[in-house]
N, C-alpha and C positions, 0 to 999 in steps of 0.2 A: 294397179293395186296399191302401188306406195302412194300414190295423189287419191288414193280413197281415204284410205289411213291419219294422211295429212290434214286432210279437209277434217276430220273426224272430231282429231285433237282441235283444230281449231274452231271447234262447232262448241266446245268442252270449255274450251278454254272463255270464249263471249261467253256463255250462258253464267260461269263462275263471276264471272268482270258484273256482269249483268245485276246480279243476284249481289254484289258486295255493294254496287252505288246505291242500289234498292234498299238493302240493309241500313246502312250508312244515313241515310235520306232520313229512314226511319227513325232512328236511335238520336238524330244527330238536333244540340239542344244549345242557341246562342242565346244569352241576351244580357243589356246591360244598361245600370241606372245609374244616371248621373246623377238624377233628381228625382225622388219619388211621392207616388200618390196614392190613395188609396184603392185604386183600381188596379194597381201592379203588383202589390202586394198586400196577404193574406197576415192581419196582425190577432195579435191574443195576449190577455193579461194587460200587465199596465203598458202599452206599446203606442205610441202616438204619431202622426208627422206632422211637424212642427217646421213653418218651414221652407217644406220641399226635404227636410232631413230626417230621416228616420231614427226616433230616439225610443229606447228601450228600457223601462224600469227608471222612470224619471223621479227623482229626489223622494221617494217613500219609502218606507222604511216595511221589510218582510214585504215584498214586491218582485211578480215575477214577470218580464217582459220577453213578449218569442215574435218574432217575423219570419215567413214565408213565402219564398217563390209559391203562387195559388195553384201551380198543379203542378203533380206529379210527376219526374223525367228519370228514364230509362236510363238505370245505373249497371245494369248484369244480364246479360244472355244464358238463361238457364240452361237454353237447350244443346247450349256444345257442351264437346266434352273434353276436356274438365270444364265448369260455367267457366264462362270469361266477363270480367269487371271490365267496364267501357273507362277508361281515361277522362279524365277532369282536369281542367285548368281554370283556379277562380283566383280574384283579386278584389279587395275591398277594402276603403280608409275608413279608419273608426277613429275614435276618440272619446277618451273615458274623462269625463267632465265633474273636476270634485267641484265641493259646494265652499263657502267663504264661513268658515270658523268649524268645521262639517268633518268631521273622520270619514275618508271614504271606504269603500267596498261595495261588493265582493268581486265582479267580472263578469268577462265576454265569452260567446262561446259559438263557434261555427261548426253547424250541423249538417246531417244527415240525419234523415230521421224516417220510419216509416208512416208515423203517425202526426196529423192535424194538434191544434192544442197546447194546451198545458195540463191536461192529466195525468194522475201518476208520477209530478215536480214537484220539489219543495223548492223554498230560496234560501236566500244566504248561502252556507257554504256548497251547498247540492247546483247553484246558478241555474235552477229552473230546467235542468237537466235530467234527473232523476231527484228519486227520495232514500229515506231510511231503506224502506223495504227492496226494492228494484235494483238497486247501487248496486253492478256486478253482475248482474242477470243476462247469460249468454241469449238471454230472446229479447234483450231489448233491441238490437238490430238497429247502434244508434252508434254512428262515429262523429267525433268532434277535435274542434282545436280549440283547445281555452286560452284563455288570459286573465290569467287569475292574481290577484293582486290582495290576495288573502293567506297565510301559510295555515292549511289545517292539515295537524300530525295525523287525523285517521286516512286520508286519502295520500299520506308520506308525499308531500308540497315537497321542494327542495328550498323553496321561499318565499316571501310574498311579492313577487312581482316577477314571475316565470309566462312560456309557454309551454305549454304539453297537449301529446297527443291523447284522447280520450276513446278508448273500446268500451263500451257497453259499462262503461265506469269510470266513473273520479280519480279513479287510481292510473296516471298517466301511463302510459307503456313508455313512453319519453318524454324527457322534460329539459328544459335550457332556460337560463337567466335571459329575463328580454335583453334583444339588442341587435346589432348585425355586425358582420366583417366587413372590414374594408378594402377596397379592392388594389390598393398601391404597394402590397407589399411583393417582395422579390420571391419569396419561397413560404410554404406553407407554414412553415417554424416561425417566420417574421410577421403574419398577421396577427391583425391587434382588434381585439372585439369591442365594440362601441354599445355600451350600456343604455337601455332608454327607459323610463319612470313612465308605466303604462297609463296611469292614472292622475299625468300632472295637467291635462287638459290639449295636449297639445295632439295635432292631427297625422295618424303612422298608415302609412301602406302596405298590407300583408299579401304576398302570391304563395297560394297553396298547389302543387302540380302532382297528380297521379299518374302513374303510366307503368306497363311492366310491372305491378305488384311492388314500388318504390317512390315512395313517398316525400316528396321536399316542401317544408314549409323555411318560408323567408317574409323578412319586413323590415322596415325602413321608414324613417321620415318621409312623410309624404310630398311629393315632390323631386327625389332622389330618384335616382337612375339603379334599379334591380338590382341588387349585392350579387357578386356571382356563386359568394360560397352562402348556402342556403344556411337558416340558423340552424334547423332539424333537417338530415335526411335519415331513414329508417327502408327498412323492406319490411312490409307490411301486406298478405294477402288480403283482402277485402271479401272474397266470396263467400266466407262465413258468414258475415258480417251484413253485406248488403241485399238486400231483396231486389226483384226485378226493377222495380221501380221504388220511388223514395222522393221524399218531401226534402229542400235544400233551403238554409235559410241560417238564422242565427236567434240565439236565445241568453238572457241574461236574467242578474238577480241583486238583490240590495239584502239585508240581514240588519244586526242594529245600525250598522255602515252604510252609509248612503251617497252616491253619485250617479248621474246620469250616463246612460250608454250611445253612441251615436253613432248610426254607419250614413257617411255621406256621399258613399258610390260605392256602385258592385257589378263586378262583370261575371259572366259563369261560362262557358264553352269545354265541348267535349269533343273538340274536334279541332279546334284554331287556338294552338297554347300561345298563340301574339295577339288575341283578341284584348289581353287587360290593358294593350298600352292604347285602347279607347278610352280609359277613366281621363276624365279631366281634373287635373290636380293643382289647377291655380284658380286664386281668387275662394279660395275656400277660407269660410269665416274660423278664426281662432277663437277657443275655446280654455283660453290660458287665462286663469285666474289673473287680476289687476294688481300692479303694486299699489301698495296708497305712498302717492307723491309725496308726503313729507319724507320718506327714508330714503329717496331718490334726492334728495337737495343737499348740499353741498354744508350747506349750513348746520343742518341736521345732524350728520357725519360727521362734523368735528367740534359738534357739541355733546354729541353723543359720545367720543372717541375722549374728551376731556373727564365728562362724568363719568365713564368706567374706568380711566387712569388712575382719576380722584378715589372713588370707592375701591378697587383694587390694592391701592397705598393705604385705604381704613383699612380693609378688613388681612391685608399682611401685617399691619400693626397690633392689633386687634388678637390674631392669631398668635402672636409673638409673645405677647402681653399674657395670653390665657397658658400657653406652654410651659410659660416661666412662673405663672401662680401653679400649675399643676404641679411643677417640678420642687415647689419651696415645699406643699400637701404634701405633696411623696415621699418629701427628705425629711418631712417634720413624723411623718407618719410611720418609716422605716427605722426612724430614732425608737421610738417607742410609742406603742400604745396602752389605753388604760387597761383594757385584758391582759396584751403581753407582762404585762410588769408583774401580775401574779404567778405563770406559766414563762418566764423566762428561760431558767434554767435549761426548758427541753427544746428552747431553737436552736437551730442548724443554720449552714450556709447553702443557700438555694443553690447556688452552683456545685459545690459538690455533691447535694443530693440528686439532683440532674444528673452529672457524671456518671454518678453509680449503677444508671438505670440507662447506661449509651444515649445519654438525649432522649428516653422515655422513647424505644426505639420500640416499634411494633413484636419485635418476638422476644420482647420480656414482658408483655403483657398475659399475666395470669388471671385475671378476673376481671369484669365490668360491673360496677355498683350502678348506685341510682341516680350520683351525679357524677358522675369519671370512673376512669381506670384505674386497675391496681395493677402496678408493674413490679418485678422482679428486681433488686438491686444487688451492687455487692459495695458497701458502706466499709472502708481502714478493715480489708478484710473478713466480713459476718457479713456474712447474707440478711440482705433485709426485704420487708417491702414496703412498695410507696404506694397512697392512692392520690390518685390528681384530682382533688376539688374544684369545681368550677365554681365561679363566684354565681352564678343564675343558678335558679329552680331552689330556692335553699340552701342552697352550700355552703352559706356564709351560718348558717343556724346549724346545720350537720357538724361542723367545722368546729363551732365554737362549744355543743355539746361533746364531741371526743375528747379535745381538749380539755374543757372543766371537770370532765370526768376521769376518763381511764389515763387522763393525762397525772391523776394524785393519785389516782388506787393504787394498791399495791398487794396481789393473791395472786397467788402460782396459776389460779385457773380461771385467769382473767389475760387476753391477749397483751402481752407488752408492749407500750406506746413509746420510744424511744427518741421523738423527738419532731418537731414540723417545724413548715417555715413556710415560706410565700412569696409570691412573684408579684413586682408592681405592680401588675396590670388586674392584680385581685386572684390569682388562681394559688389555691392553698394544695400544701405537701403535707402527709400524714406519714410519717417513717413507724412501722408496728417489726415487732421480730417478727420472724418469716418461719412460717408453719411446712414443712414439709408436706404433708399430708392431707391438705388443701382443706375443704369444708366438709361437716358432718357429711351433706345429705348428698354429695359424689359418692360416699363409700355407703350410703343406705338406698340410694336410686340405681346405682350402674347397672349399666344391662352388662349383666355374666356372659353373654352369647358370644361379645363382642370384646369384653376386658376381660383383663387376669381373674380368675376366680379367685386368687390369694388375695386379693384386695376386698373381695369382700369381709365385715366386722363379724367376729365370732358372736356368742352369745355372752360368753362372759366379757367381752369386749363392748358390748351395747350396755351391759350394766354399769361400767363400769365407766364409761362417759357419760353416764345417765347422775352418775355420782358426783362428776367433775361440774359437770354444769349446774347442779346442787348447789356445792359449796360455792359456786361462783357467786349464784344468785342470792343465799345463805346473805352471803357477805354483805351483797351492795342491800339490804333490808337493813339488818342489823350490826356489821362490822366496821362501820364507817362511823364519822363525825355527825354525818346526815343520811338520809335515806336517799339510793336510788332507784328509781320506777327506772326499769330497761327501756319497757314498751314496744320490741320487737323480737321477742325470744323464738327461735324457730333454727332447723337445721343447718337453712345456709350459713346462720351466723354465730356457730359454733366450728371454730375450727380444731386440726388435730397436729400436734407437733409430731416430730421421728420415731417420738417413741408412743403414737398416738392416745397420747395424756388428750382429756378435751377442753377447751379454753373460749370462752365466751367473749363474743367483739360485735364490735359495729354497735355504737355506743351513740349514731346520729340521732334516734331517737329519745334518748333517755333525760328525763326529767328528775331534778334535786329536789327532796322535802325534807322541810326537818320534821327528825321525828314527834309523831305523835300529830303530827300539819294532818287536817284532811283535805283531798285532793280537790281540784277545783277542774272547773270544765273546762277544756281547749280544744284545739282542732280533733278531729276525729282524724287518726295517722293509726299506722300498724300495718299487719298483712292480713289480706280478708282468708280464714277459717282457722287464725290466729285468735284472733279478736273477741275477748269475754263479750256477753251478752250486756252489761253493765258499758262497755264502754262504746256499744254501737249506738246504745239508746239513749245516753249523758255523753258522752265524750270523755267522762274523768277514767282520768288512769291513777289504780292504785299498788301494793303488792299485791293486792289479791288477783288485780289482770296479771302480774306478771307469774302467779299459782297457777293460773287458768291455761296460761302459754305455755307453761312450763308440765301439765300435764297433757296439752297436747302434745308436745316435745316428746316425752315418754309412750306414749302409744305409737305416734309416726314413725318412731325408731325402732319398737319393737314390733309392731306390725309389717313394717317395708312398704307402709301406702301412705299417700299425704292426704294432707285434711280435708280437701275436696277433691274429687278426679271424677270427671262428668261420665255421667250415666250409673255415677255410684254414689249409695249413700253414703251420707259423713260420714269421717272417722269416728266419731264419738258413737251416734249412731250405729253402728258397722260392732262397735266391740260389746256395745250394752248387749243388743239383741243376744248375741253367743254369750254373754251372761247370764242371759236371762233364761236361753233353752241349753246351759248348761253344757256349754262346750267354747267357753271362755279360752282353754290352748289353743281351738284352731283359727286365733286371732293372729296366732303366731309366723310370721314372715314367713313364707311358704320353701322358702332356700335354706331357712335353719329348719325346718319341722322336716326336712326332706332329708337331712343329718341326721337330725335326731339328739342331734348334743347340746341337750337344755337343761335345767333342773325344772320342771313343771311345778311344782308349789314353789320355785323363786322369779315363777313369769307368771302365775297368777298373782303371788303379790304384789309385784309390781304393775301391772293391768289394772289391779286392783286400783292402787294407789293412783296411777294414770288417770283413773276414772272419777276417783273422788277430786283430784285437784283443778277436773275439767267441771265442775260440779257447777250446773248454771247460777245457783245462792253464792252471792262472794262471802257472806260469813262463814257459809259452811265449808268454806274451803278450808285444809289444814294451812298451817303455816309453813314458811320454809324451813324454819328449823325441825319442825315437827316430822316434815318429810326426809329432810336429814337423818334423823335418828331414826327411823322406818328403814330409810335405803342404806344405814349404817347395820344394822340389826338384822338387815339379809345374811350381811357377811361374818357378822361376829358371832349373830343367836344371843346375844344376851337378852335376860328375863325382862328389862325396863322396854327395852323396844320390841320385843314379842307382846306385850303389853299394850302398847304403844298402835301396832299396827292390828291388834283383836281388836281396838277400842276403833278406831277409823275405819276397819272391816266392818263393824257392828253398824256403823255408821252409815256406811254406803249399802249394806245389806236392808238397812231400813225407810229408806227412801228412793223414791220414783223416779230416777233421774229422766227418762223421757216425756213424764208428767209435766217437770219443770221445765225441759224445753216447749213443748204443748203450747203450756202458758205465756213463755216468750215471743215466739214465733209463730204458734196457732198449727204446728204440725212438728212432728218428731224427727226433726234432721238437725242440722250444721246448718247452719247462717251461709248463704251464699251471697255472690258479688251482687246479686239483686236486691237482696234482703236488706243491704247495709244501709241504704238508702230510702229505704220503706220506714225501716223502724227507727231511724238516727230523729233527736228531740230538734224541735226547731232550731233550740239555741245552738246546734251545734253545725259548723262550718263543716259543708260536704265538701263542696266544689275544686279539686286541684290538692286536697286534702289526703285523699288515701294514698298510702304511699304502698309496693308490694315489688318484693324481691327485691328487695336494698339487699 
């Protein structure tokens, strides 16, 4: 009974033996090319042999080059369980061959593939691998090892001259700087990695070995003896990945970069991992670009070695020479210049004003302008602030308009200019007293959700900076020596001191006339839905754009909306209509009408007034004075300016104002950032020109 038994197992045991050689026999796939022909292998795209050497994607440019073992070998046994991936062991010399004056790209790439072809590849940086669309696609059923000698940040390269493993995508699963270890060192910490230029023509040896779902790719100069520590090892299952059977081969690509791809032996076995030391790897032609002999002579070398001493000794001379004219410029220039000599009195010492502001230290920075930052200072005790001018984009014209200007005003409700200065290398200092209370339109935009509701302006508080910035502009028309055009009147550039008085700044844009001058045309500059209709169309800026600004100023503030906000109609627009279907209050900022604490005939008339001095006629505009005494006669009631604001009321009651825009624009809204450009006259300079949110 037990010699039955025996014999049983041993009946079991041949039939299993039987059944593996059988298998084995089946599955099992050698072969290898020293030299190839086209009877061995299956090519596509630009792919040639040239030879005896298989070259792939030869000097063209957008070229995609693929070679193939011509059939098909049994990668996976679907039918155990779990499938089992068959073990591979392949080795092949390439050589990526630049061209003589030639930018090379893009790379090699050894496949697995299901499919014949080049269908469904792009080249360049995709190397004939995949495309746009497919890159990623878990059914491309496509594993590879590249050599890519291109860095593209979509498929995150680590650089342009790496290996990496490739799944079903460009996007490596692993990647390493070409090169290999060397094998002399004592301990793993003392090995030193030997870098190799995959693309400098010269000829490298790569063994790829699968086994156990662990993957080792290594290479080497061809001719070298197998690095033992691999460049890549990884664990890697493959049964997702590969189908029963599978196309094995290599594919490349060229893009505007162009070089030749050359595999000059390949061996493949899935059975005998010592089949690759069959490649033969002497006597292989090099492919290393030629020196031109003359930089190889001796002669060459230390004439060459004289003339760059010789120009070396110019151009240190040379440099020395131009430092020490820059520095006599600088020193002539830091004496005085012909501006400074007018505006003297208000220069500083750039180093103290730096001080004041910790070296212009990130959290003293309170505002960012159009050309720099405004920093927070503390100047012999008083809080100051500085803005830092860059000498680019205009700064040198912003610079020298503050200066000519609020640098000699002098009105309570005008910011105070206190003094500037400048840094050699051309960066100008602007030192203004320092506003507690930051800019108008913080305290007319805040979201309440999120800030102190006390910070929002009352209602007599919006009149009452509506007054300040009045007299400001009052001024620069008619209380000066000469007239100043602002040309950028708007919320941000009203700021509010401690005891929020309001005070009028940023004076980059403003132009001097003498009175009675009429304006002339220049760049089109301001902030688009600022911008009177007159000066999109000429470019001249007069007081009557700054009437125009200054009644949109007065709406925007008592409204709580700014001049344009997409998907709504203008401001100007926006107030007329509820004038016109007579519910002109509920123009009123929706946080004060929600209080209640207004006086309604003293925010109709000012709406009123709003409306008229946005009036698209610049003659029909009031004057600033005229609006002064209006916005004075709110609060006094005397008989001359009740007068005064019937007659301007009577005025805007009798004409069309969205009739006149109509006729400007050819529809009833507010001039938009498209508009500016449509309707601006030839002669007037668009380009680099508008300027918005100074």
């Amino acid at each position: 009974m037990v010699g039955h038994k025996n014999s049983h197992h041993l009946l079991l045991l041949l039939l299993s033996s039987t059944f593996f050689l059988l298998f084995t026999s089946i599955s099992a796939i050698d072969f290898i090319f020293n030299t190839f022909n086209s009877s061995t292998i299956s090519l596509f795209g630009n792919s040639t042999i040239d030879s005896q050497i298989l070259t792939l994607a030869h000097h063209q440019t957008f070229s995609i080059g693929r070679a193939l073992y011509p059939h098909k070998i049994p990668t996976k046994n679907s039918s155990s369980s779990p499938s089992h991936v068959y073990p591979f062991s392949t080795s092949f010399i390439f050589s990526m061959v630049p061209f003589q004056h030639t930018l090379p790209g893009h790379g090699l790439v050894f496949i697995f593939t299901p499919l014949k072809g080049i269908q469904g590849t792009s080249s360049a940086q995709h190397l004939g691998l995949f495309n746009l669309t497919n890159n990623g696609d878990s059914n491309n059923h496509v594993f590879g090892v590249e050599f890519d000698v291109f860095m593209n940040q979509e498929f995150e390269d680590i650089n342009d001259n790496h290996v990496g493993i490739d799944i079903n995508s460009l996007t490596s699963v692993v990647s390493h700087d070409a090169g290999f270890w060397l094998d002399d060192a004592k301990s793993e910490k003392d090995q030193i990695f030997k870098k190799l230029v995959l693309n400098n023509g010269e000829n490298y040896q790569v063994w790829i070995d699968y086994e156990d779902s662990l993957i080792n790719v290594t290479m080497a100069k061809s001719g070298m003896k197998k690095p033992v520590k691999p460049l890549l090892n990884v664990s890697i299952n493959l049964s997702q990945v590969f189908e029963d059977e599978m196309f094995v081969g290599f594919t490349s690509s060229t893009g505007q970069l162009v070089q030749s791809h050359k595999i000059l032996a390949w061996s493949f076995s899935n059975t005998n991992f010592s089949f690759s030391d069959e490649i033969i790897t002497i006597g292989l032609p090099s492919f290393v670009l030629p020196k031109d002999s003359i930089f190889e002579s001796k002669r060459f070398v230390a004439g060459f070695s004289v003339g760059v001493f010789f120009v070396v000794c110019v151009l240190v001379l040379l440099v020395l020479f131009l430092i020490q004219e820059k520095r006599k410029r600088e020193k002539k220039r830091s004496e005085m210049e012909d501006w400074e000599m007018e505006y003297w009195p208000h220069r500083m010492s750039y180093e103290e004003v730096k001080a004041s502001t910790k070296d212009f230290s990130e959290e003293n920075v309170i505002g960012i302008g159009g050309n720099g930052k405004v920093y927070r200072g503390v100047l012999r005790g008083v809080v100051i602030a500085v803005k830092n001018i860059s000498h680019e984009n205009n700064g040198v014209r912003e610079f020298l308009a503050e200066v000519s200007t609020l640098g000699r005003l002098k009105q309570r409700n005008l910011v105070g200019l206190r003094g500037w200065c400048k840094k050699n290398s051309g960066n100008f200092l602007l030192v203004y007293e320092y506003m507690e209370n930051g800019s108008l339109d913080k305290r007319v935009f805040c979201d309440f959700d999120n800030d102190d509701e006390s910070k929002m302006l009352k209602f007599e508080d919006r009149i009452r900076i509506i007054k300040d910035v009045a007299y400001a502009v009052l001024y620069l028309h008619e209380g000066w020596e000469v007239k100043v055009v602002h040309r950028d009147i708007k919320a941000s550039n009203v700021l509010l001191d401690k005891d929020m008085n309001g005070k009028l700044g940023d004076f980059g844009l403003a132009r001097l006339q003498n009175h009675g001058q009429v304006a002339r045309t220049t760049k089109l500059v301001g902030t688009v839905g600022y911008m009177a209709p007159e000066v999109i169309k000429t470019g001249r800026a007069s007081t009557h754009t700054d009437v125009y600004m200054f009644g949109i100023l007065i709406l925007e503030v008592m409204c709580g909306r700014r001049p344009l906000e997409e998907g709504k109609p203008g401001l100007v627009e926006f107030v007329w209509k509820l004038l016109e279907q007579g519910e002109l209050v509920s123009a009123l900022d929706e946080r004060l009408r929600a209080k209640g604490e207004c006086s309604l005939q003293e925010l109709e008339r000012v709406l009123h007034l709003g409306l008229l001095c946005a009036y698209p006629e610049p003659k029909s505009r009031p004057s600033m004075r005229q609006v002064v005494n209006v916005l004075e006669g709110m609060s006094e009631g005397g008989e001359e300016s009740e007068d005064m604001d019937s007659c301007l009321l009577q005025q805007l009651k009798s004409r069309d104002i969205l009739s006149e825009y109509s006729l400007y624009f050819g529809y009833a809204s507010h001039p938009t950032f498209h508009d500016v450009p449509q309707f601006s006259s030839t002669s007037v300079t668009w380009s680099g020109s508008l300027v918005e949110g100074r």
